[in-house]
C-alpha positions, -999 to +999 in steps of 0.1 A: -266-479+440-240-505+446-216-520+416-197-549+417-171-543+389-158-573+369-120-579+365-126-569+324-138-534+332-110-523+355-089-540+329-101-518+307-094-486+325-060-492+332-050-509+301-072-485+281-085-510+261-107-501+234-134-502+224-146-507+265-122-481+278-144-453+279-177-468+290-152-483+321-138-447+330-173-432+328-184-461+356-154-445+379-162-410+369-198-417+384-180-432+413-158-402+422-188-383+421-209-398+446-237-416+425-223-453+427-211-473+451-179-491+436-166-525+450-144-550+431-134-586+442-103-591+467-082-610+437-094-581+415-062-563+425-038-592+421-054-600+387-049-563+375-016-560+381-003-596+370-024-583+331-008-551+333+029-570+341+022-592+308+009-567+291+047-542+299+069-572+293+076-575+333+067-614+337+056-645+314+020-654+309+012-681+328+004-699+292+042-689+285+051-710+317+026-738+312+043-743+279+073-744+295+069-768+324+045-792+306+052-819+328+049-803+361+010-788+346+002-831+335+011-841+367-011-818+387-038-822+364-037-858+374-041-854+410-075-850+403 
């Protein structure tokens, strides 16, 4: 069986986030041993580790930066 995994659940795993944390791991355990196929989307990665930097203090969220640079955000949203 194939499994595309959302963003959330490996969020979950490597954040340990409860109360989906274990229900996540137990998708990889079945994974490691053969009975799933695992994929993830290619900006899965980049989105995991930008969470886990806000989450350890490394970087801003980029609500933190919006806030800051409210009129660079307007201006873009107007290009529309």
């Amino acid at each position: 069986m194939r499994v595309l995994l959302d963003t959330d659940v490996v969020l979950d795993v490597v954040l340990a986030r409860e109360p989906f944390a274990q229900s996540s791991v137990q998708l990889f355990k079945l994974h490691e041993q053969g009975k799933i196929d695992v994929f993830i989307a290619a900006i899965t990665p980049i989105n995991v580790f930008l969470y886990y930097a806000e989450d350890k203090g490394w970087c801003d969220s980029p609500i933190t930066k919006m806030r800051r640079y409210p009129s660079l955000f307007q201006q873009i949203s107007s290009l529309s």
